[in-house]
MITOR-725505 format. One record per residue: residue in one letter; x, y, z of N, C-alpha, C, O in turn. Coordinates in nm, 4 decimals, decimal comma. Layout:
REM MITOR-725505
<resn = A; nX = X; nY = Y; nZ = Z; caX = X; caY = Y; caZ = Z; cX = X; cY = Y; cZ = Z; oX = X; oY = Y; oZ = Z>
...
This chain:
REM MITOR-725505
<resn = X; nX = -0,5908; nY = -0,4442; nZ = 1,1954; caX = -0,4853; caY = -0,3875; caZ = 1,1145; cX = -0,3778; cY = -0,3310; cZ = 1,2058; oX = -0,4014; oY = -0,2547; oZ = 1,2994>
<resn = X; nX = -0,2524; nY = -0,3769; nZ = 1,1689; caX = -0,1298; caY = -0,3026; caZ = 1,2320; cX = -0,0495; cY = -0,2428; cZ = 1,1264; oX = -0,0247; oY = -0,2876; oZ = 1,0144>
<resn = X; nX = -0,0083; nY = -0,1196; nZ = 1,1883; caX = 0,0723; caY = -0,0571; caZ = 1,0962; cX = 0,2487; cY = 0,0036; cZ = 1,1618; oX = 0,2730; oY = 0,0740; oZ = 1,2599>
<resn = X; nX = 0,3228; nY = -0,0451; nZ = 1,0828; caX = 0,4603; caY = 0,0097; caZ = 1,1780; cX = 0,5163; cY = 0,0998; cZ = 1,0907; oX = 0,5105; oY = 0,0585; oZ = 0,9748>
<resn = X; nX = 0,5887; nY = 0,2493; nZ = 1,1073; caX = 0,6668; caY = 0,2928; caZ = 0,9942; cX = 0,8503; cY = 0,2890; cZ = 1,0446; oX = 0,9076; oY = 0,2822; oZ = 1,1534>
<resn = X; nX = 0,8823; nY = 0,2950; nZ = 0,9442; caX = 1,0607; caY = 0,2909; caZ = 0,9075; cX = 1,0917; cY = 0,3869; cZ = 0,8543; oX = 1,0073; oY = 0,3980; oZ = 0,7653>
<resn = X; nX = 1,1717; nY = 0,4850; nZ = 0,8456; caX = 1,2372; caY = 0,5632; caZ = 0,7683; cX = 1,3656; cY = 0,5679; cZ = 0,7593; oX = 1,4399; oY = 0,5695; oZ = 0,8574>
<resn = X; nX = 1,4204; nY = 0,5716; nZ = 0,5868; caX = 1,5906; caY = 0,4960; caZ = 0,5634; cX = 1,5850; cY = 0,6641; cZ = 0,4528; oX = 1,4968; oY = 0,6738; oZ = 0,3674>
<resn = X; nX = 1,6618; nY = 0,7498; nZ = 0,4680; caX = 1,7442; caY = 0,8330; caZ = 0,3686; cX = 1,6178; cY = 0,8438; cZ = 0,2499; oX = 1,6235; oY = 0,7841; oZ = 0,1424>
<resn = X; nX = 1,5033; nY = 0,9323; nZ = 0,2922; caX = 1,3932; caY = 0,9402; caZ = 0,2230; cX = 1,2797; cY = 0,8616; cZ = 0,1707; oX = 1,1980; oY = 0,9071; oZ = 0,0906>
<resn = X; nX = 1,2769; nY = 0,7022; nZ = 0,2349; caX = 1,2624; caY = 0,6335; caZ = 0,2302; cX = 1,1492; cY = 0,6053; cZ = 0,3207; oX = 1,1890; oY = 0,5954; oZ = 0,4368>
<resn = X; nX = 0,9823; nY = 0,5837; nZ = 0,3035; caX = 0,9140; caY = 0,5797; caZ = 0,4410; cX = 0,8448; cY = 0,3933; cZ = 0,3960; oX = 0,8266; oY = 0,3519; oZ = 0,2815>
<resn = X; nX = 0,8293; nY = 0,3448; nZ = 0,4766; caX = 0,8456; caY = 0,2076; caZ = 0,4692; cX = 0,7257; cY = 0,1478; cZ = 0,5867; oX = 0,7359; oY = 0,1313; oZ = 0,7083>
<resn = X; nX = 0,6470; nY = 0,1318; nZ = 0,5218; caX = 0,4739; caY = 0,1139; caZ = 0,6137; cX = 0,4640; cY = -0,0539; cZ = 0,6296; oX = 0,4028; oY = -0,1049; oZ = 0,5358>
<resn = X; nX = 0,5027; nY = -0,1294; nZ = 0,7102; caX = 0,4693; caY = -0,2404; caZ = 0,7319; cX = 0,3317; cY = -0,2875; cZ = 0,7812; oX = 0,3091; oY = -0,2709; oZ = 0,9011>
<resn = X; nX = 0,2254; nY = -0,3508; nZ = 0,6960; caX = 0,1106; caY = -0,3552; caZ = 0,7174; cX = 0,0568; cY = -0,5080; cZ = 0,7703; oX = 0,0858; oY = -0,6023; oZ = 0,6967>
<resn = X; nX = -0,0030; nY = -0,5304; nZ = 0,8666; caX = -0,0648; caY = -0,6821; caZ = 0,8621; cX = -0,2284; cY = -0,6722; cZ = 0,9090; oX = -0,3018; oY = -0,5741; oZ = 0,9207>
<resn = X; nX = -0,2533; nY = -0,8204; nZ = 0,9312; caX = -0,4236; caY = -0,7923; caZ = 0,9573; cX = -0,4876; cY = -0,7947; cZ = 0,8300; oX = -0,4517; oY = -0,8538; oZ = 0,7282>
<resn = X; nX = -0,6235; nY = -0,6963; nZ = 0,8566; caX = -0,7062; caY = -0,7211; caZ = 0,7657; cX = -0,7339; cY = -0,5419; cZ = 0,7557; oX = -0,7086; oY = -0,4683; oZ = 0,8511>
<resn = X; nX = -0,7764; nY = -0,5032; nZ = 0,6546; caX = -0,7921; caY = -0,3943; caZ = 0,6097; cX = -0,9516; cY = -0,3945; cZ = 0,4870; oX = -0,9696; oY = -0,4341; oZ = 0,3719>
<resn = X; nX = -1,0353; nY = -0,3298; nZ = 0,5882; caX = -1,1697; caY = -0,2790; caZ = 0,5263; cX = -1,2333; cY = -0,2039; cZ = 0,5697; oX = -1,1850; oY = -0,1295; oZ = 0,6550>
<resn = X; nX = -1,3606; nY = -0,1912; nZ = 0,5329; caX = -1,4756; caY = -0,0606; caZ = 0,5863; cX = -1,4631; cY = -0,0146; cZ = 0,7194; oX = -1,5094; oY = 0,0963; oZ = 0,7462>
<resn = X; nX = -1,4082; nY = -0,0817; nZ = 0,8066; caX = -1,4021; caY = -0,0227; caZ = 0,9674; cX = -1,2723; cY = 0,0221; cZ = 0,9877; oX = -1,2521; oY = 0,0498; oZ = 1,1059>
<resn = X; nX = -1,1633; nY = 0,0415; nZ = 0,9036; caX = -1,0583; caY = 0,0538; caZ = 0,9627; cX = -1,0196; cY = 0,1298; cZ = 0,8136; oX = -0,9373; oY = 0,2139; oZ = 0,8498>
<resn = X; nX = -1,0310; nY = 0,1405; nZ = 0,7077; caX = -0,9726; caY = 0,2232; caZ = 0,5754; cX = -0,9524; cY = 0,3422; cZ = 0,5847; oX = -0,8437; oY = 0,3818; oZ = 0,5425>
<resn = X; nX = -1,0334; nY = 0,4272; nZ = 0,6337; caX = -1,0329; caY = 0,5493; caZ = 0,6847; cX = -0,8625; cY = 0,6093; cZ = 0,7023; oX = -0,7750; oY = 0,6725; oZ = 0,6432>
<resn = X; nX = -0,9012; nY = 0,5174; nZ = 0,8632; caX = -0,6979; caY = 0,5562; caZ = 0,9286; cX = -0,6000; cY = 0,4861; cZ = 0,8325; oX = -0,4938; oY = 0,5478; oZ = 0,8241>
<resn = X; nX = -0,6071; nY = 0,3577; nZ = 0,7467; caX = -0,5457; caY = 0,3170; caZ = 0,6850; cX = -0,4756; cY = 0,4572; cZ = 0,5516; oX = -0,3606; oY = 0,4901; oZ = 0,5226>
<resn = X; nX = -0,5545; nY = 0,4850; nZ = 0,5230; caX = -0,5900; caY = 0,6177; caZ = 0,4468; cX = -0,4971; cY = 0,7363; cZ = 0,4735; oX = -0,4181; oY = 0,7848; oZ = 0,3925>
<resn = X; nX = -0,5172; nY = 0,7728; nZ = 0,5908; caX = -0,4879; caY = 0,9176; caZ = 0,6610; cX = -0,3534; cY = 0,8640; cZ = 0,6420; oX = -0,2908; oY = 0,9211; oZ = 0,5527>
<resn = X; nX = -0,2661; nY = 0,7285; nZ = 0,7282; caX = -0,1504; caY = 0,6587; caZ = 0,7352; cX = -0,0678; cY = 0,6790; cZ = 0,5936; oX = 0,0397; oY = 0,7353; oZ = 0,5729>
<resn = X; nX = -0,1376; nY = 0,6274; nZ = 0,5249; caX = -0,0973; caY = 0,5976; caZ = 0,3958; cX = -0,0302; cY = 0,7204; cZ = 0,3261; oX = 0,0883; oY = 0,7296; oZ = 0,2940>
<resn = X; nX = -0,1649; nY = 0,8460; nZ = 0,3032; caX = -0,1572; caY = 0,9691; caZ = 0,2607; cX = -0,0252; cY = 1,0718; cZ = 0,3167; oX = 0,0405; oY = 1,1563; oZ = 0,2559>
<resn = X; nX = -0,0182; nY = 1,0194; nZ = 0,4719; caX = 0,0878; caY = 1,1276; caZ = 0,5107; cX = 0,2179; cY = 1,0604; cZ = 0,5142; oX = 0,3194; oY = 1,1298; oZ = 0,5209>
<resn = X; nX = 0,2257; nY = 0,9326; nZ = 0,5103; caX = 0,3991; caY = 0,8660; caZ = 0,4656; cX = 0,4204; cY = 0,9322; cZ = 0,2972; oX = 0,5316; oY = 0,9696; oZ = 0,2599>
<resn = X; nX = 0,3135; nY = 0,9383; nZ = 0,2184; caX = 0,3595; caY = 0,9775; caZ = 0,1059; cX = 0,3666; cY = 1,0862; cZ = 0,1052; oX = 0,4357; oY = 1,1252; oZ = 0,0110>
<resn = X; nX = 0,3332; nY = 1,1532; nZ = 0,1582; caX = 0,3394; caY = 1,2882; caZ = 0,1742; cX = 0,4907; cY = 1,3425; cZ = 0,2009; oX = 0,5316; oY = 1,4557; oZ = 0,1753>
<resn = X; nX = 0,5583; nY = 1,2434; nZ = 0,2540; caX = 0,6630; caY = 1,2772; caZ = 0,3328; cX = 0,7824; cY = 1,2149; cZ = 0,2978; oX = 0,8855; oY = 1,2540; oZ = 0,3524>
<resn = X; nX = 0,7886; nY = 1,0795; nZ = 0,1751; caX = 0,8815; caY = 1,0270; caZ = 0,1301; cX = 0,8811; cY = 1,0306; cZ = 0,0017; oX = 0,7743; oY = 1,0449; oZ = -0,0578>
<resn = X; nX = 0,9966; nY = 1,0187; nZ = -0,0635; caX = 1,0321; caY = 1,0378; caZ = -0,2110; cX = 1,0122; cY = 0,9024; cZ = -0,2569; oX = 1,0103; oY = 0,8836; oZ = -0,3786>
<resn = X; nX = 0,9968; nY = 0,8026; nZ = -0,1756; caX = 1,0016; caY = 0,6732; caZ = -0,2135; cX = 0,9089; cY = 0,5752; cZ = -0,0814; oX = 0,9651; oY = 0,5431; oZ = 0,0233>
<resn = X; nX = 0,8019; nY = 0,5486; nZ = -0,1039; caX = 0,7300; caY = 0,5006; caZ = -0,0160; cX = 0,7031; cY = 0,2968; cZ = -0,0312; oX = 0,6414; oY = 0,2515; oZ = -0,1276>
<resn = X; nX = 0,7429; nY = 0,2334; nZ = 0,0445; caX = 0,7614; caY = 0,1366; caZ = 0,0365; cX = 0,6049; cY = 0,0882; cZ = 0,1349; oX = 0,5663; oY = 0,1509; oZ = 0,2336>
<resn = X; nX = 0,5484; nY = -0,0124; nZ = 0,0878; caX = 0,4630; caY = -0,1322; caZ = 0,1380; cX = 0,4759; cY = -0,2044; cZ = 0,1727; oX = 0,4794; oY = -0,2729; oZ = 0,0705>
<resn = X; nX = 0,4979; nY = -0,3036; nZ = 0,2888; caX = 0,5426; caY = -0,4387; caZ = 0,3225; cX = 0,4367; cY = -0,4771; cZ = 0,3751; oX = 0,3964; oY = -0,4412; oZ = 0,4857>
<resn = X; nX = 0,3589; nY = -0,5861; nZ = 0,2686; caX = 0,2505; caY = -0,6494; caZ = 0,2576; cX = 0,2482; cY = -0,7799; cZ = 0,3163; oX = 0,1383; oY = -0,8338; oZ = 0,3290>
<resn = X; nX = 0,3548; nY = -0,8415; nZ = 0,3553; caX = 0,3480; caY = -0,9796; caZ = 0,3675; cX = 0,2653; cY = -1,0666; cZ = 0,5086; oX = 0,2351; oY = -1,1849; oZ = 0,5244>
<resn = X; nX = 0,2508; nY = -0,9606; nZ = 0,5836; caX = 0,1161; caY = -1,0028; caZ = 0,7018; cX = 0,0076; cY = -0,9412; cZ = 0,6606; oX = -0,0808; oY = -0,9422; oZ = 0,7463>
<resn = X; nX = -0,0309; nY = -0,8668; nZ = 0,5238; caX = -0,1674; caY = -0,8787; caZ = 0,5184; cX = -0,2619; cY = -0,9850; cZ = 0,4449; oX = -0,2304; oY = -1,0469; oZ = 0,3434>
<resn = X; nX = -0,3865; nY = -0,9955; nZ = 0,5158; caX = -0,4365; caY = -1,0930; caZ = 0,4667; cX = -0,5664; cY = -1,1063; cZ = 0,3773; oX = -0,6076; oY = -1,1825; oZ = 0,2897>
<resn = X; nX = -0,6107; nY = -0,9904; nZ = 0,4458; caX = -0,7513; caY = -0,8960; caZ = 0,3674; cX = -0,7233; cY = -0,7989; cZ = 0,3521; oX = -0,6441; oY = -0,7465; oZ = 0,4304>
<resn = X; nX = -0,7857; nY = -0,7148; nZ = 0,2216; caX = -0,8424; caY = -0,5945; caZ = 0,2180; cX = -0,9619; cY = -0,5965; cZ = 0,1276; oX = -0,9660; oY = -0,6863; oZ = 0,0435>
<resn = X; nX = -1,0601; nY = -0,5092; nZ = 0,1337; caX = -1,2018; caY = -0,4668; caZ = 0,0821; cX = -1,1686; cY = -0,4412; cZ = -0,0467; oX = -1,0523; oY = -0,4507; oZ = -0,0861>
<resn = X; nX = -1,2954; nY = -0,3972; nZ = -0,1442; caX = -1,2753; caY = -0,3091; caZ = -0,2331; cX = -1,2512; cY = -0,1675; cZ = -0,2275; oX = -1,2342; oY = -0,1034; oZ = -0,3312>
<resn = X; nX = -1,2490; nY = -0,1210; nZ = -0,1284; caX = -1,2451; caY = -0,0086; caZ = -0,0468; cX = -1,1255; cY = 0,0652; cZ = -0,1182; oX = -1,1218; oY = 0,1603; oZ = -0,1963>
<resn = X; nX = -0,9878; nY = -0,0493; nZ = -0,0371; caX = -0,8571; caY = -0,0590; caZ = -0,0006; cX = -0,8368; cY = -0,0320; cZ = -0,1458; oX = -0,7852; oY = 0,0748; oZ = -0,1788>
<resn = X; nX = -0,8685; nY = -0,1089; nZ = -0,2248; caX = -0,7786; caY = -0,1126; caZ = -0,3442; cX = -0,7956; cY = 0,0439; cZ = -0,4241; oX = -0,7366; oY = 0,0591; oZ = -0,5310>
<resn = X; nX = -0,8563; nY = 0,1271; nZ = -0,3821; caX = -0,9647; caY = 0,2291; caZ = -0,4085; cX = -0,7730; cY = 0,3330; cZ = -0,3699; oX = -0,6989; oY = 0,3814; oZ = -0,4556>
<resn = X; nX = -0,7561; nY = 0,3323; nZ = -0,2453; caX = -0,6544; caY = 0,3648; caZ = -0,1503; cX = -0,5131; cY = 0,3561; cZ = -0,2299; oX = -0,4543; oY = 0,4596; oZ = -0,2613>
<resn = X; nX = -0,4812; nY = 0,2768; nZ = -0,2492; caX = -0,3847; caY = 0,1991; caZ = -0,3401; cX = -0,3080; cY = 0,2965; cZ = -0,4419; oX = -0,1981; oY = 0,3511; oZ = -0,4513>
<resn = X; nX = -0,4650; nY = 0,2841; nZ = -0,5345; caX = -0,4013; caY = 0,3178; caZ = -0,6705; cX = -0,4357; cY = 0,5185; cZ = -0,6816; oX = -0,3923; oY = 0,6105; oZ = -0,7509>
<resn = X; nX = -0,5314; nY = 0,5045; nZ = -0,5746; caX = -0,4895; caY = 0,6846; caZ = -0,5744; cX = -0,3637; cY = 0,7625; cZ = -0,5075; oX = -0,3364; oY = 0,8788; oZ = -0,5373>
<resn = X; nX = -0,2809; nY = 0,6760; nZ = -0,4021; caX = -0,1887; caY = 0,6529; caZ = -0,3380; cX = -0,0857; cY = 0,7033; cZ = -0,4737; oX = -0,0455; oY = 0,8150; oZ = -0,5062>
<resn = X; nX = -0,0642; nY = 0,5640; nZ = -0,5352; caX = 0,0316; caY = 0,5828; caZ = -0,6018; cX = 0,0308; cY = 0,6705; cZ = -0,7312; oX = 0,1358; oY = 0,7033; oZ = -0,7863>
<resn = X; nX = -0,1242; nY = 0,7162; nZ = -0,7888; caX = -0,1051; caY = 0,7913; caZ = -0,8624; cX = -0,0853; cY = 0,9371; cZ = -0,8162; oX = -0,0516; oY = 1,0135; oZ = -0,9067>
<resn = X; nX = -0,1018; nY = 0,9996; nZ = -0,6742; caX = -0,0480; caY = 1,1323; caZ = -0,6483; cX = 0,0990; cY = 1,0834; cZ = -0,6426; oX = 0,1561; oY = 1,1607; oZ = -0,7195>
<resn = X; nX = 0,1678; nY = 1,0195; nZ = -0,6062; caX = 0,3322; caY = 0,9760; caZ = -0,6054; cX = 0,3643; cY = 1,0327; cZ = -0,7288; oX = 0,4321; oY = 1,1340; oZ = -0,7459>
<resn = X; nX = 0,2960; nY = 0,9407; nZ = -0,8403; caX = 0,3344; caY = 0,9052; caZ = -0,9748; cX = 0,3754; cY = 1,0918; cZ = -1,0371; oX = 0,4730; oY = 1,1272; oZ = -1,1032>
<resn = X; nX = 0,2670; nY = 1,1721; nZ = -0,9877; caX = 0,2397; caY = 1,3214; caZ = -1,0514; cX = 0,3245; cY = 1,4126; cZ = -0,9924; oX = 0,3439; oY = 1,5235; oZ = -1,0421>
<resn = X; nX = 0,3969; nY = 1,3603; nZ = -0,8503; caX = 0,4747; caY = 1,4077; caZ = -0,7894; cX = 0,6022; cY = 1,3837; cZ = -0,8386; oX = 0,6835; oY = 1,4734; oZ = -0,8168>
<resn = X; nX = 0,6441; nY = 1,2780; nZ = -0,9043; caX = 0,7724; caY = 1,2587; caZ = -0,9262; cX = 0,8294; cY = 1,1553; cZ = -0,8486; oX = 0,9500; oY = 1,1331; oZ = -0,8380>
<resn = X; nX = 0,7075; nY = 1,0729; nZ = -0,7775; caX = 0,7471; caY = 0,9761; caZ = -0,6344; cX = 0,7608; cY = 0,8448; cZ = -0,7023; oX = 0,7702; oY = 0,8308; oZ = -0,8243>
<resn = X; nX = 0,7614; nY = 0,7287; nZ = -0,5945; caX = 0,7473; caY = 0,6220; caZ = -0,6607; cX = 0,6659; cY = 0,5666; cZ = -0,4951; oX = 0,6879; oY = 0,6168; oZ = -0,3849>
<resn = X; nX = 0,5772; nY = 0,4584; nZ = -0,5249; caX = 0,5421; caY = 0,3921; caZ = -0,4317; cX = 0,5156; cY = 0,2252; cZ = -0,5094; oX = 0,4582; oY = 0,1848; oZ = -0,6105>
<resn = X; nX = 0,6057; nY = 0,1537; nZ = -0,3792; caX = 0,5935; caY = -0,0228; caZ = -0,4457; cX = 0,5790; cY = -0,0860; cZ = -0,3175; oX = 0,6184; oY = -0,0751; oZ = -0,2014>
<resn = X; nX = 0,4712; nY = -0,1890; nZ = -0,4230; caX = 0,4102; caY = -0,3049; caZ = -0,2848; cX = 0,5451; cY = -0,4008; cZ = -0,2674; oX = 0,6177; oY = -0,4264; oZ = -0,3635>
<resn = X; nX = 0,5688; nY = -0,4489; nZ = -0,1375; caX = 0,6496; caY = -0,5700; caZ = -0,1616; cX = 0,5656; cY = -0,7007; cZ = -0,0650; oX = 0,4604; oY = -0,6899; oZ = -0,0020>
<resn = X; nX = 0,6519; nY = -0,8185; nZ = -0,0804; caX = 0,5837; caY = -0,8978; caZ = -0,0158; cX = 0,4546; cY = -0,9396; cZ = 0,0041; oX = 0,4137; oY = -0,9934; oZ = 0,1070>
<resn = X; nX = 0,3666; nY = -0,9058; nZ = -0,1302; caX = 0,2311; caY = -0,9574; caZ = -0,1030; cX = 0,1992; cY = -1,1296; cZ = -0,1180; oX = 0,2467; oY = -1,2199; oZ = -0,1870>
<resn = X; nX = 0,0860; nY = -1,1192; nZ = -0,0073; caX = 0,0673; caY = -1,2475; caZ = 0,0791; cX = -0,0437; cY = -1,2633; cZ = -0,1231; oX = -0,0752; oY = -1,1828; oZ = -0,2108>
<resn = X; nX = -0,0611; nY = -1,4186; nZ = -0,0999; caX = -0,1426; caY = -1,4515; caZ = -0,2210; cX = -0,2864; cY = -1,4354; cZ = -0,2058; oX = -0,3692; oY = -1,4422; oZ = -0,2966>
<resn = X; nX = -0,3044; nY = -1,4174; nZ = -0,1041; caX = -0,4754; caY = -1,3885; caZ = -0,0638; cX = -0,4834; cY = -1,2263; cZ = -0,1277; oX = -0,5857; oY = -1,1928; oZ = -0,1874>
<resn = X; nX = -0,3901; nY = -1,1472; nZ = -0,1140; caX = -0,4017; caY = -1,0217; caZ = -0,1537; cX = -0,3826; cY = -0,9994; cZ = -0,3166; oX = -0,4378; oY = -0,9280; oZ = -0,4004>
<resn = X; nX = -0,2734; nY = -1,0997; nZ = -0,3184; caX = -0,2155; caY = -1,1088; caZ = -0,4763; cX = -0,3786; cY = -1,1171; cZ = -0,5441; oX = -0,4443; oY = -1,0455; oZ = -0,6196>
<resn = X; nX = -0,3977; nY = -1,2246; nZ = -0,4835; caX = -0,5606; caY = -1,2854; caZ = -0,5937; cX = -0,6388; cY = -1,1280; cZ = -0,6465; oX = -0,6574; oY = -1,0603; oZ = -0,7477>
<resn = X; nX = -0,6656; nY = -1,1295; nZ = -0,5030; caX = -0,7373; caY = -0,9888; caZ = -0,4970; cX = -0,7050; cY = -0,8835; cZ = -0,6092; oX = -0,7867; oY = -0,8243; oZ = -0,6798>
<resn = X; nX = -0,5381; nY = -0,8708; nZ = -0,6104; caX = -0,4771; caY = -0,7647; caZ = -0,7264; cX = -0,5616; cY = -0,8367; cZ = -0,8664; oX = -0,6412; oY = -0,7768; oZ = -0,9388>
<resn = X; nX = -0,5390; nY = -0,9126; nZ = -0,8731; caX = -0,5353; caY = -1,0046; caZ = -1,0014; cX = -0,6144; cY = -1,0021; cZ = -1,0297; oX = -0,6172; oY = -0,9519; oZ = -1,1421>
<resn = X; nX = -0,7608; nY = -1,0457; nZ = -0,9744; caX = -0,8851; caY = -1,0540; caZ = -1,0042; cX = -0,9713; cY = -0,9524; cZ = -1,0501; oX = -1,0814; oY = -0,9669; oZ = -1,1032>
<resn = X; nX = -0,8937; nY = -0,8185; nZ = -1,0176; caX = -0,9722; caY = -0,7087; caZ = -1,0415; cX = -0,9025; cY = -0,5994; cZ = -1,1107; oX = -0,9017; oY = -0,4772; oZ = -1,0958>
<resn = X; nX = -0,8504; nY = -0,6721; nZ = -1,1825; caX = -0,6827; caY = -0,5820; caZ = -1,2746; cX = -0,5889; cY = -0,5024; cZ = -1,1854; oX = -0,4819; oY = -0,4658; oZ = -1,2339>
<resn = X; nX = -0,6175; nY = -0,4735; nZ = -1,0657; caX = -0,5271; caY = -0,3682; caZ = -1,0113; cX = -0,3701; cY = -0,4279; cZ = -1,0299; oX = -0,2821; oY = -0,3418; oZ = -1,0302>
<resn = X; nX = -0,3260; nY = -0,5762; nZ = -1,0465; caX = -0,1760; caY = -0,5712; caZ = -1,0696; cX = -0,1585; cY = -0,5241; cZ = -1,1602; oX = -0,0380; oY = -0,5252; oZ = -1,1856>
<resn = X; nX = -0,2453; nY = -0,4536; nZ = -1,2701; caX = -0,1436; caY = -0,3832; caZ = -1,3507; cX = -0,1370; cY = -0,2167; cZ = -1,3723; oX = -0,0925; oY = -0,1457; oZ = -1,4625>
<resn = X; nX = -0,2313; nY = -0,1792; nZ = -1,1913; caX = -0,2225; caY = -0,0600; caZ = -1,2157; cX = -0,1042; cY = 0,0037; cZ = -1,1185; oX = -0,0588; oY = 0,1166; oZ = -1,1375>
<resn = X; nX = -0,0536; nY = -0,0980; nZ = -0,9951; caX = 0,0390; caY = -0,0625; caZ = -0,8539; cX = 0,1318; cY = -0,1774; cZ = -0,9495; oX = 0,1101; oY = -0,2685; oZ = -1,0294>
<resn = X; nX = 0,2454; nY = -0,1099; nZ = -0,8860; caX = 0,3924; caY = -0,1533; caZ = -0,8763; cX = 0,4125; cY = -0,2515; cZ = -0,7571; oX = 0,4195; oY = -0,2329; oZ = -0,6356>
<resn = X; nX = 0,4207; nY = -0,3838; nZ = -0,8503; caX = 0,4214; caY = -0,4785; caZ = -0,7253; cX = 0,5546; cY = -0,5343; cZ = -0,7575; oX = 0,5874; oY = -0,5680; oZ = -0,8712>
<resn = X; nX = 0,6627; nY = -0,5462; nZ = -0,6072; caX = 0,8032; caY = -0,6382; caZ = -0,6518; cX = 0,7625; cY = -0,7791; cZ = -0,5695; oX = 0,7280; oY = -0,7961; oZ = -0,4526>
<resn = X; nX = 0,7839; nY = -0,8841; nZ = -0,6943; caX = 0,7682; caY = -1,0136; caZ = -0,6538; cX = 0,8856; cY = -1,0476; cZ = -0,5125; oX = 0,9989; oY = -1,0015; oZ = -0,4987>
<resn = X; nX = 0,8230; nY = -1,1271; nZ = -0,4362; caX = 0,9279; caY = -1,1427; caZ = -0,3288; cX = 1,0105; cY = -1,2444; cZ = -0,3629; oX = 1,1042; oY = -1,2752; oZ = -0,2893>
């Protein structure tokens, strides 16, 4: 897993690739938790990831529901179709804000 951040005018912007599961969710986690922590608008750029666990998706939607209670917004972009499936298969596309690329 690689992770890069961006920040644009409140804006924190986590570019993710690799694979994301049980050995690595943890820091994925901590990463995740403190960009939102810190932006009014937290962006995902999914398009080099290729895996994640059931773990991850666990991450996700608690992610965006402290956003949601905050007044935040957090959206996936660019998800690869190996991940898409993943959303799909297990209802989570209709619990995260995904923008089609």
């Amino acid at each position: 897993m690689s992770i890069t951040e961006n920040r644009e005018d409140g804006c924190v912007i986590l570019t993710v690739s690799g694979e994301i599961d049980g050995t690595n969710v943890d820091e994925f986690e901590e990463k995740l938790a403190k960009a939102g922590s810190e932006a009014d608008e937290l962006v995902l750029e999914l398009g080099g990831l290729v895996y994640i666990s059931s773990a991850v998706l666990r991450s996700f939607h608690q992610q965006q529901k402290t956003m949601q209670e905050q007044g935040k917004r957090m959206v996936l972009r660019h998800v690869t179709k190996e991940v898409m499936d993943i959303f799909t298969v297990t209802g989570f596309v209709r619990l995260l804000e995904i923008e089609e690329s």
